[in-house]
Chimera marker file (.cmm) of the C-alpha trace (Angstrom):
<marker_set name="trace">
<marker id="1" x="-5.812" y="3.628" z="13.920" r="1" g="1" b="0" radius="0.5"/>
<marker id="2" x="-5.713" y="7.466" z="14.249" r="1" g="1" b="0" radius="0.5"/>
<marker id="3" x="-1.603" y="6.657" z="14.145" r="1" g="1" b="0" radius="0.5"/>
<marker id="4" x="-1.869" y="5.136" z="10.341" r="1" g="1" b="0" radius="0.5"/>
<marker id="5" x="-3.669" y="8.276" z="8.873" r="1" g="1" b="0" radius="0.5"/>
<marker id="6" x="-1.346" y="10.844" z="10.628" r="1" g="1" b="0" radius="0.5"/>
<marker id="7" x="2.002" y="8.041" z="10.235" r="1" g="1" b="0" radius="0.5"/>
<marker id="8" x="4.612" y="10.773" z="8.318" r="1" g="1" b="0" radius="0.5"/>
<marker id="9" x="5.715" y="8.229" z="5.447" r="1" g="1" b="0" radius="0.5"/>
<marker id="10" x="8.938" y="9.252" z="3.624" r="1" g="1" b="0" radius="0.5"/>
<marker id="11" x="8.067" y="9.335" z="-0.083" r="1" g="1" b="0" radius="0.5"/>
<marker id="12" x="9.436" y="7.593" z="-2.840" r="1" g="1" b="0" radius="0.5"/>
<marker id="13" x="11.351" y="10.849" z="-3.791" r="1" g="1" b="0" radius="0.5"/>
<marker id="14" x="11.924" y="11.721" z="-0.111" r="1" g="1" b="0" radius="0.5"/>
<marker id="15" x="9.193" y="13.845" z="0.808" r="1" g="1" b="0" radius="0.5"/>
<marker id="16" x="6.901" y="13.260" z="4.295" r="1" g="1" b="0" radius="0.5"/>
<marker id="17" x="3.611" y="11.935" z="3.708" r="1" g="1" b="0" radius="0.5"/>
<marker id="18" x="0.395" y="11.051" z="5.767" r="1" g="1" b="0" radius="0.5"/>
<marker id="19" x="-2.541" y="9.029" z="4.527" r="1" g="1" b="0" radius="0.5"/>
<marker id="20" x="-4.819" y="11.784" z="5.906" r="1" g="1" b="0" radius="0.5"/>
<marker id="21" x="-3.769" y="14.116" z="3.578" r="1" g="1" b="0" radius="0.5"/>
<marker id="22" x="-4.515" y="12.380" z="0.045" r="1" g="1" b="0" radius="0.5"/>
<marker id="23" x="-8.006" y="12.898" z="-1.256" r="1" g="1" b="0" radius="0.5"/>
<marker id="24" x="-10.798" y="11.134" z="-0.388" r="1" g="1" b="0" radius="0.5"/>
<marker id="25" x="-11.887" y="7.861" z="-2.220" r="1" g="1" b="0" radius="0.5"/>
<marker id="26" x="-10.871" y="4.079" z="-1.417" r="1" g="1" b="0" radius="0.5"/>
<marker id="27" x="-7.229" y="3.367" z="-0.419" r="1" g="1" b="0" radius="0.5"/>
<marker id="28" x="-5.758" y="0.126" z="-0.512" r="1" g="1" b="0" radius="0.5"/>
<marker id="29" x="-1.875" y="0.047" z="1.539" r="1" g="1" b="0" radius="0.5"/>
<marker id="30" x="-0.176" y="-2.912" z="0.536" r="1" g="1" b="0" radius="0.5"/>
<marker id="31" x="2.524" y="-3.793" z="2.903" r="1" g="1" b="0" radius="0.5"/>
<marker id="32" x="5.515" y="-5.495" z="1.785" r="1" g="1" b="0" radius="0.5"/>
<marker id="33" x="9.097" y="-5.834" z="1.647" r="1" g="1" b="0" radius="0.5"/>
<marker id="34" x="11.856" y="-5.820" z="-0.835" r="1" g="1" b="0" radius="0.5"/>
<marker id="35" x="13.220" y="-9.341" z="0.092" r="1" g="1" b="0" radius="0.5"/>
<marker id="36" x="10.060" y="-11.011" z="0.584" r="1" g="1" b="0" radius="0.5"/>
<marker id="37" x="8.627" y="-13.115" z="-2.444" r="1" g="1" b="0" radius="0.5"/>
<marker id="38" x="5.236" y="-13.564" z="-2.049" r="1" g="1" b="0" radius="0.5"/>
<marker id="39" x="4.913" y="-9.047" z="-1.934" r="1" g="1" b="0" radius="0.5"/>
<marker id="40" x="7.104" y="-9.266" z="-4.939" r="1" g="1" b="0" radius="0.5"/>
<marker id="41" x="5.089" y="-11.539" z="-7.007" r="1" g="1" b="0" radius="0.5"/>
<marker id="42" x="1.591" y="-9.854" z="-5.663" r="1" g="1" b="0" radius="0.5"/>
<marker id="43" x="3.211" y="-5.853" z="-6.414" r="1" g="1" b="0" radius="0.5"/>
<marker id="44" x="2.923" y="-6.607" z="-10.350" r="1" g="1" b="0" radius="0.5"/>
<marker id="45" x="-1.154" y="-6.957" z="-9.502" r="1" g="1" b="0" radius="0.5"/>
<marker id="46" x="-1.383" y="-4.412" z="-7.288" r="1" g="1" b="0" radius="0.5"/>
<marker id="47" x="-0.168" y="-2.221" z="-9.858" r="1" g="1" b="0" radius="0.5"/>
<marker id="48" x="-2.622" y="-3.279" z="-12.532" r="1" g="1" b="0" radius="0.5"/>
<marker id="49" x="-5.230" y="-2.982" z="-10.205" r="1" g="1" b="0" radius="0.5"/>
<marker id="50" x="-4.001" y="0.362" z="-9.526" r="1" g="1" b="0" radius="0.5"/>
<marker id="51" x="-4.542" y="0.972" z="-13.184" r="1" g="1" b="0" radius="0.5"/>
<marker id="52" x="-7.840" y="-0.750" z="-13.954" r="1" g="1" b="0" radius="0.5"/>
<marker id="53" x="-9.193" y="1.521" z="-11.310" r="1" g="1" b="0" radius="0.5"/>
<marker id="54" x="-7.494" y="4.813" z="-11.126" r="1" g="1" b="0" radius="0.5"/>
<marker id="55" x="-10.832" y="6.446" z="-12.924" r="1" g="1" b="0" radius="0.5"/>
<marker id="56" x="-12.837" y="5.314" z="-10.091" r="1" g="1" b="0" radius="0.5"/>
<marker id="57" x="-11.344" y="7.117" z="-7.555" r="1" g="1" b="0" radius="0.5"/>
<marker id="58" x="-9.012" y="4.015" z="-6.113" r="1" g="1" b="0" radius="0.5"/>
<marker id="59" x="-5.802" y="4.744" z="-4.969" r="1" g="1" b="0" radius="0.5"/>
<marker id="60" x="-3.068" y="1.379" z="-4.344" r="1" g="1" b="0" radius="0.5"/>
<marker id="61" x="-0.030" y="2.372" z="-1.945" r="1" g="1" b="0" radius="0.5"/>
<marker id="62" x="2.990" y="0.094" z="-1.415" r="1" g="1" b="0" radius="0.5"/>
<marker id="63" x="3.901" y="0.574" z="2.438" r="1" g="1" b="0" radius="0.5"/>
<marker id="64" x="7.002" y="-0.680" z="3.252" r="1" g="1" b="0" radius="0.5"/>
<marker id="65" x="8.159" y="-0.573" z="6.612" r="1" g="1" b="0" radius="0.5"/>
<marker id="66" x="11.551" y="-2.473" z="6.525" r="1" g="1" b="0" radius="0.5"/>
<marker id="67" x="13.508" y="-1.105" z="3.506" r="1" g="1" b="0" radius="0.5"/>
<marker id="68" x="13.506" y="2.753" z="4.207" r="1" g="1" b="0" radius="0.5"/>
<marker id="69" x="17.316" y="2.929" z="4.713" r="1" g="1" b="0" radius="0.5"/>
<marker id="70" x="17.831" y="1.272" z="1.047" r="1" g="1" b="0" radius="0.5"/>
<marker id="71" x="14.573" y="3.536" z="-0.074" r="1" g="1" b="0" radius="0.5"/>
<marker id="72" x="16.408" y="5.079" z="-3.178" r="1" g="1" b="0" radius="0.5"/>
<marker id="73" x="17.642" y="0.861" z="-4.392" r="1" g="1" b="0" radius="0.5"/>
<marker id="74" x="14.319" y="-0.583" z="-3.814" r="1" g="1" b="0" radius="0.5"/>
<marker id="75" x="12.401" y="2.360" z="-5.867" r="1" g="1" b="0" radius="0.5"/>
<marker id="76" x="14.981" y="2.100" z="-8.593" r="1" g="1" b="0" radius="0.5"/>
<marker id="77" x="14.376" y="-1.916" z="-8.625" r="1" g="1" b="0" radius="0.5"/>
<marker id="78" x="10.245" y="-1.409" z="-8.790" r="1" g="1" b="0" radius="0.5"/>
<marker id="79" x="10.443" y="1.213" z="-11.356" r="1" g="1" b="0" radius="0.5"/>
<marker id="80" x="12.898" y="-0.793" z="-13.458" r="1" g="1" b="0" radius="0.5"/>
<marker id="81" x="9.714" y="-3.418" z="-13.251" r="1" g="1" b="0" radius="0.5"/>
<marker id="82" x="7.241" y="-0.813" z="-13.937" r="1" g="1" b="0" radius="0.5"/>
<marker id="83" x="5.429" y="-0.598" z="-10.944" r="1" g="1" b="0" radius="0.5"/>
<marker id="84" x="4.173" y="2.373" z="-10.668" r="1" g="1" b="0" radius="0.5"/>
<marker id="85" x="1.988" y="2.635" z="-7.601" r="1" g="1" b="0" radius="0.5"/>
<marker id="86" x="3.156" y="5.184" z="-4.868" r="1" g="1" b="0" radius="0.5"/>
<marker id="87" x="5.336" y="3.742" z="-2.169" r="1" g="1" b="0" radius="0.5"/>
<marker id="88" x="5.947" y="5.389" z="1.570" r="1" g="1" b="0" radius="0.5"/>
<marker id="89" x="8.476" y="3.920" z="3.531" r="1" g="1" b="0" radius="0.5"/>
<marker id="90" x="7.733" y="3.840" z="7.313" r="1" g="1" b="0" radius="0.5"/>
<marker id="91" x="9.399" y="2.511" z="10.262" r="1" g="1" b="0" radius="0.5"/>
<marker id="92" x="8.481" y="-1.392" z="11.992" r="1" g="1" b="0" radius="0.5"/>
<marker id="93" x="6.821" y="0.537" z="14.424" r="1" g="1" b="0" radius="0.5"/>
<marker id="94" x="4.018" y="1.135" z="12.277" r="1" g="1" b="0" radius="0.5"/>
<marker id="95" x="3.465" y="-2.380" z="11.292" r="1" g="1" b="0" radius="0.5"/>
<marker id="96" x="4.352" y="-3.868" z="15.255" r="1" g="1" b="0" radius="0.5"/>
<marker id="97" x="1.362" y="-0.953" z="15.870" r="1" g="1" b="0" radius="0.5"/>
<marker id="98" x="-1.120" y="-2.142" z="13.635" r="1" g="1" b="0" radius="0.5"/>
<marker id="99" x="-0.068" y="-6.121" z="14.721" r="1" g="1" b="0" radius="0.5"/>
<marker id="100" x="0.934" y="-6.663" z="11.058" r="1" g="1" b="0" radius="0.5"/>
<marker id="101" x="2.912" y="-9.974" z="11.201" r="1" g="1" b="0" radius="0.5"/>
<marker id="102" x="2.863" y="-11.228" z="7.649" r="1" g="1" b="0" radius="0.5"/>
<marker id="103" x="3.804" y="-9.938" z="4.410" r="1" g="1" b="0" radius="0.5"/>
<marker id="104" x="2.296" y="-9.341" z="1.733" r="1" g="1" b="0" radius="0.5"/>
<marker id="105" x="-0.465" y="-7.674" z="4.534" r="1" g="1" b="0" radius="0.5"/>
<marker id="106" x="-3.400" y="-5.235" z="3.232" r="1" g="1" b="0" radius="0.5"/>
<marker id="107" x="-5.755" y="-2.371" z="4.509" r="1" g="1" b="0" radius="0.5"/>
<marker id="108" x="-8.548" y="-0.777" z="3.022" r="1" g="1" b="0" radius="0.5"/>
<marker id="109" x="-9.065" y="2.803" z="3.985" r="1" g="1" b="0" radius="0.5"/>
<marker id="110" x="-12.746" y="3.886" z="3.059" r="1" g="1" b="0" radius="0.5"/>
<marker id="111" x="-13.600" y="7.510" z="1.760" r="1" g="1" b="0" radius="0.5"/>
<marker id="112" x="-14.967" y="7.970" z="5.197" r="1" g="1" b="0" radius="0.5"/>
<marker id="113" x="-11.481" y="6.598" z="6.859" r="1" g="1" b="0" radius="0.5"/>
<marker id="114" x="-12.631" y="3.297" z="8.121" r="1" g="1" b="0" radius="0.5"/>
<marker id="115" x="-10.095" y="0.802" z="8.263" r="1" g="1" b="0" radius="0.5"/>
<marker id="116" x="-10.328" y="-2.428" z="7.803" r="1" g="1" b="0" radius="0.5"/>
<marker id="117" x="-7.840" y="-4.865" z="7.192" r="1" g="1" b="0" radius="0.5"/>
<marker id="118" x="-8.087" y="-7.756" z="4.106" r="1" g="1" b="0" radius="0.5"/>
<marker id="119" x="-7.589" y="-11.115" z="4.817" r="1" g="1" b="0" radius="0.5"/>
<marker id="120" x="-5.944" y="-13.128" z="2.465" r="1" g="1" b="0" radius="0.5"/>
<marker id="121" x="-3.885" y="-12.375" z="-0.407" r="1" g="1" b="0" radius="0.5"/>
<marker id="122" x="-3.632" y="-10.093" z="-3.352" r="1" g="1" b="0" radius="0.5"/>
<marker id="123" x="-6.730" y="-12.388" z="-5.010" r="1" g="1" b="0" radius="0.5"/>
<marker id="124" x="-8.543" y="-11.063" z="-1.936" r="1" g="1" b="0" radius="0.5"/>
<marker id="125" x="-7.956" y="-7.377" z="-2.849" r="1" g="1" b="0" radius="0.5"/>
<marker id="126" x="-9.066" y="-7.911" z="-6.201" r="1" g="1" b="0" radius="0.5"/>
<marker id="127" x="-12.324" y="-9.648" z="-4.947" r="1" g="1" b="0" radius="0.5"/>
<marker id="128" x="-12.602" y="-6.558" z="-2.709" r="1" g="1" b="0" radius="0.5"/>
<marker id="129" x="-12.323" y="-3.760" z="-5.216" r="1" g="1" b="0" radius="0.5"/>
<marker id="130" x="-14.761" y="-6.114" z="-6.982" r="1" g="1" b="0" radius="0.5"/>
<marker id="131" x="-17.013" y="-5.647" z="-4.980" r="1" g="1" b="0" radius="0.5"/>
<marker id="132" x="-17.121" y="-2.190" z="-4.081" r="1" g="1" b="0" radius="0.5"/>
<marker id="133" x="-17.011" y="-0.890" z="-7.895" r="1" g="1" b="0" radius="0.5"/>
<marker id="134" x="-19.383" y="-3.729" z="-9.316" r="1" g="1" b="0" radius="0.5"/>
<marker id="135" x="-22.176" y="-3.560" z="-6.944" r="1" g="1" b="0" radius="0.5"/>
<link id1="1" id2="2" r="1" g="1" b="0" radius="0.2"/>
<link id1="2" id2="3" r="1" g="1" b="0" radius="0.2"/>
<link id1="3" id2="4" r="1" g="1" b="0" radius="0.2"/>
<link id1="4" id2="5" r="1" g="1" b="0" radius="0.2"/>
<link id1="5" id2="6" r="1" g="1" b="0" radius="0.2"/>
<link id1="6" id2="7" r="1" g="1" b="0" radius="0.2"/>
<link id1="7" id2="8" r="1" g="1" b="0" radius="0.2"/>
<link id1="8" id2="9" r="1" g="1" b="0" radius="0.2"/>
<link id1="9" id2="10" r="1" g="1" b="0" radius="0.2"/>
<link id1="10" id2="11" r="1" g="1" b="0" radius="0.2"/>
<link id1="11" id2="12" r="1" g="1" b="0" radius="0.2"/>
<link id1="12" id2="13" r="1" g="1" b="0" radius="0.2"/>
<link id1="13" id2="14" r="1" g="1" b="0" radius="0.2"/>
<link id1="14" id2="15" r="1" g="1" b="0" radius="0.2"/>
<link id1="15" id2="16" r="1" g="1" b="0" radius="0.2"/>
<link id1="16" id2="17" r="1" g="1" b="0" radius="0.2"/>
<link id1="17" id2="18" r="1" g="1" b="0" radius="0.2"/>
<link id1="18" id2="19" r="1" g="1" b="0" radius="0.2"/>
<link id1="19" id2="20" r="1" g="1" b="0" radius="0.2"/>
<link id1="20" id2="21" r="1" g="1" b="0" radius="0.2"/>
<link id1="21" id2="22" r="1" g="1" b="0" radius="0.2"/>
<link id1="22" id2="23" r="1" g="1" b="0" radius="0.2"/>
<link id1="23" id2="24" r="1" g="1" b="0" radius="0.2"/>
<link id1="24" id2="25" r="1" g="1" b="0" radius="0.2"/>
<link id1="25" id2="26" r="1" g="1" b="0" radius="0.2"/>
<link id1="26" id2="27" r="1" g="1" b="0" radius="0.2"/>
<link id1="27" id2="28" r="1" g="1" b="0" radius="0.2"/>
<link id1="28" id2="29" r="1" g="1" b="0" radius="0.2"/>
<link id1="29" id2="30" r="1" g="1" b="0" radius="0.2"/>
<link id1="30" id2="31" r="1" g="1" b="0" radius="0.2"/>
<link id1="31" id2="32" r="1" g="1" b="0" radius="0.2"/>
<link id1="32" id2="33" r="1" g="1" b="0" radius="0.2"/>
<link id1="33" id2="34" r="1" g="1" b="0" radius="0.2"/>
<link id1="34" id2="35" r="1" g="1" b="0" radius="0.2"/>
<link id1="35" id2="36" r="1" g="1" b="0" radius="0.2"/>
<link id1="36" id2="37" r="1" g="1" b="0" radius="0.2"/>
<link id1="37" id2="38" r="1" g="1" b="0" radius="0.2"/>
<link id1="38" id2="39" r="1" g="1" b="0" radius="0.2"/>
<link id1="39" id2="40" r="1" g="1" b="0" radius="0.2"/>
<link id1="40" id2="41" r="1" g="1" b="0" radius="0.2"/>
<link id1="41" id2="42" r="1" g="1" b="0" radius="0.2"/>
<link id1="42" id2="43" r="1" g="1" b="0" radius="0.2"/>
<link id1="43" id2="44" r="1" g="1" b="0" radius="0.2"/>
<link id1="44" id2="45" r="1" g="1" b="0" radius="0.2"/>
<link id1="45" id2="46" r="1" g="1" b="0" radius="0.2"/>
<link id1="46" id2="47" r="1" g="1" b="0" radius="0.2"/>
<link id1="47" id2="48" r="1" g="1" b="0" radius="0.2"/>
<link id1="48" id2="49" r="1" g="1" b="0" radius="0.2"/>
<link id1="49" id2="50" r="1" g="1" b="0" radius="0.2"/>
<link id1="50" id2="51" r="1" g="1" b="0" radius="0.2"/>
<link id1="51" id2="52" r="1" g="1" b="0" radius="0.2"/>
<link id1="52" id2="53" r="1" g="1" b="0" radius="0.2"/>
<link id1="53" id2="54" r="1" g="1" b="0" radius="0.2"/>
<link id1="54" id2="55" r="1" g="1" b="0" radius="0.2"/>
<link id1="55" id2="56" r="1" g="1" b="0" radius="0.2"/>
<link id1="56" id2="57" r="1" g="1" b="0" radius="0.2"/>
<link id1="57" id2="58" r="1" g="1" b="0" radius="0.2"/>
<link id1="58" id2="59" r="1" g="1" b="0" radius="0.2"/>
<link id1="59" id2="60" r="1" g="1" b="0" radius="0.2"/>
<link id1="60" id2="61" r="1" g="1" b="0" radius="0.2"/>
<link id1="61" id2="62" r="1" g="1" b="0" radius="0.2"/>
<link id1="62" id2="63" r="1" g="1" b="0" radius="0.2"/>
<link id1="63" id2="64" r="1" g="1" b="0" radius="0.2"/>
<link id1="64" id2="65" r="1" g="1" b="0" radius="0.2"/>
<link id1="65" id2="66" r="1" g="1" b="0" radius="0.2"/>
<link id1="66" id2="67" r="1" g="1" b="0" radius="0.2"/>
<link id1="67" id2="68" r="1" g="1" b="0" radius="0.2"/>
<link id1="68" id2="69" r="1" g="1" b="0" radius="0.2"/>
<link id1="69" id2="70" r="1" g="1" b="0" radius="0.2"/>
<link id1="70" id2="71" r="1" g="1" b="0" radius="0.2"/>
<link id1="71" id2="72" r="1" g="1" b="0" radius="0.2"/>
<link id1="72" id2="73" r="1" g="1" b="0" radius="0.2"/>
<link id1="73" id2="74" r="1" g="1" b="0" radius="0.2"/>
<link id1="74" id2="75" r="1" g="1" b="0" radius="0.2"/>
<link id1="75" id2="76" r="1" g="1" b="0" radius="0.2"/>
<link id1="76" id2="77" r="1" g="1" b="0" radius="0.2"/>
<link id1="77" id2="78" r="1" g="1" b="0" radius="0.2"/>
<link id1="78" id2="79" r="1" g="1" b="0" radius="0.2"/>
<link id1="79" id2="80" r="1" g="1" b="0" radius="0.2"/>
<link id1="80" id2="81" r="1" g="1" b="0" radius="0.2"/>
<link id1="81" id2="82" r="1" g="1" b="0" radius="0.2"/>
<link id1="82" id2="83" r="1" g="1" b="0" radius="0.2"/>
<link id1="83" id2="84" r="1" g="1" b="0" radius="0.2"/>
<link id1="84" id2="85" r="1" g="1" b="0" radius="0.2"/>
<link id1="85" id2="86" r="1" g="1" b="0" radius="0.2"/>
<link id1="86" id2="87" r="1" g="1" b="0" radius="0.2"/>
<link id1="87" id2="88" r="1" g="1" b="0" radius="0.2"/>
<link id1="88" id2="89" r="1" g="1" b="0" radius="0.2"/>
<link id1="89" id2="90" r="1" g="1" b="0" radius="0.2"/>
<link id1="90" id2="91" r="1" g="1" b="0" radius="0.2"/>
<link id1="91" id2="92" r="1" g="1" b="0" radius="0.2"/>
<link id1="92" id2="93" r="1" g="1" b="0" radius="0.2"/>
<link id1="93" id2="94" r="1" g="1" b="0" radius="0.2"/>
<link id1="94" id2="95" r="1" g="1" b="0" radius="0.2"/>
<link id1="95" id2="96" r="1" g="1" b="0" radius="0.2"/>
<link id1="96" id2="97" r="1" g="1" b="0" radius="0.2"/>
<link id1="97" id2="98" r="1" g="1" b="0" radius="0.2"/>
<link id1="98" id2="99" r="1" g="1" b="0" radius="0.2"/>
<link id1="99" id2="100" r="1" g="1" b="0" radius="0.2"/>
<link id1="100" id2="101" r="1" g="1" b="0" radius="0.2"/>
<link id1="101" id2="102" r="1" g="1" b="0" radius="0.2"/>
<link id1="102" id2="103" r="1" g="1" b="0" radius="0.2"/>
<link id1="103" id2="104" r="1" g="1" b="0" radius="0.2"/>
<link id1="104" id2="105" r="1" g="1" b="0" radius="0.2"/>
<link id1="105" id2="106" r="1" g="1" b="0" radius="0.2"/>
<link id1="106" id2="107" r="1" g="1" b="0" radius="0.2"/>
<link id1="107" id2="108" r="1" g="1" b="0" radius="0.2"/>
<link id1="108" id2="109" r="1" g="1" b="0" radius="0.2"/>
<link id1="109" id2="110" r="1" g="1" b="0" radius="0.2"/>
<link id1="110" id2="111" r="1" g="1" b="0" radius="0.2"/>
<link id1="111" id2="112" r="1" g="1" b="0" radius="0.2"/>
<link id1="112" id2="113" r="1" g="1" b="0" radius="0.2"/>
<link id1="113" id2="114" r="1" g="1" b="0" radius="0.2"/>
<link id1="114" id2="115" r="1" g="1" b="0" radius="0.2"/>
<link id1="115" id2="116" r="1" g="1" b="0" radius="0.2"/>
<link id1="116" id2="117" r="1" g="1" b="0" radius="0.2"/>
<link id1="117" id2="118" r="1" g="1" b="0" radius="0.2"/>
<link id1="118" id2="119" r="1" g="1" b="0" radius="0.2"/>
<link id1="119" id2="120" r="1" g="1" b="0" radius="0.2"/>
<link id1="120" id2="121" r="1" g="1" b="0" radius="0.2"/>
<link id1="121" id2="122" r="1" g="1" b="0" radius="0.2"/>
<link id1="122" id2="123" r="1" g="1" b="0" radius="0.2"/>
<link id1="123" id2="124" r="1" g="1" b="0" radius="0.2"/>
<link id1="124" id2="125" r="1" g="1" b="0" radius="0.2"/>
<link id1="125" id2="126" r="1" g="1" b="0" radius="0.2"/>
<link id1="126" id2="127" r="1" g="1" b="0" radius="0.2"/>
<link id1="127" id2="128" r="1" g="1" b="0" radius="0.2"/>
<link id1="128" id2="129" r="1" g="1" b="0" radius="0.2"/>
<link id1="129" id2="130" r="1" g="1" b="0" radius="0.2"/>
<link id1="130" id2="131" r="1" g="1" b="0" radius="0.2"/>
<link id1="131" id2="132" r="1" g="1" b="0" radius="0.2"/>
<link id1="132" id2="133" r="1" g="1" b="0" radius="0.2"/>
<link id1="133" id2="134" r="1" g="1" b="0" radius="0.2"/>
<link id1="134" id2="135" r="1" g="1" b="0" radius="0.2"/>
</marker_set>
């Protein structure tokens, strides 16, 4: 998993970005695609998750691994929807690394940098977060 931290993620506005070097707190990458429907419907969520949480130290990241060469079209489309979250575009050898075969697909990073993978959908994030900020 040490490859997801240190992955160098192009930025929405082009820069290179790794996971390990955003603060510490709870991460949640959402990976997703721009043709796939279920990660479009679910990104609206995400993003008002990323909201209702950004005092407590939560940070939501779209990861999409499919769309990098189209990068600048597929940020213009999201922002156009408001979504607002940060999105890193990587390569499908990150996802065929981490044995990611469906999309929408999540990961929860802990502030110690555990990773653990959600399963289900975007209701299954929310009853994640849930649970770590409502104990």
């Amino acid at each position: 998993m040490t490859l997801l931290l240190h992955y160098p993620f192009v930025t929405a506005t082009g820069d290179t970005m790794s996971i390990a070097s955003l603060k510490n707190g709870y991460l949640v990458l959402d990976f997703w695609y721009a043709s796939c429907e279920p990660c479009l419907r679910a990104l609206p969520v995400a993003n008002q998750l990323a909201e209702d949480y950004a005092d407590k130290e939560l940070q939501l990241i779209g990861i999409n691994c499919f769309n990098k060469d189209i990068r600048e079209n597929v940020v213009k489309r999201l922002l156009d929807k408001n979504i607002t979250i940060p999105l890193f575009f990587g390569s499908k050898d990150l996802t065929d690394a981490l044995h990611i075969n469906g999309s929408p697909s999540y990961i929860l990073i802990t502030p110690n940098r555990h990773i653990n993978f959600i399963e289900g959908g975007i209701d299954e994030v929310k009853k994640v977060i849930e649970e770590i900020y409502h104990k």
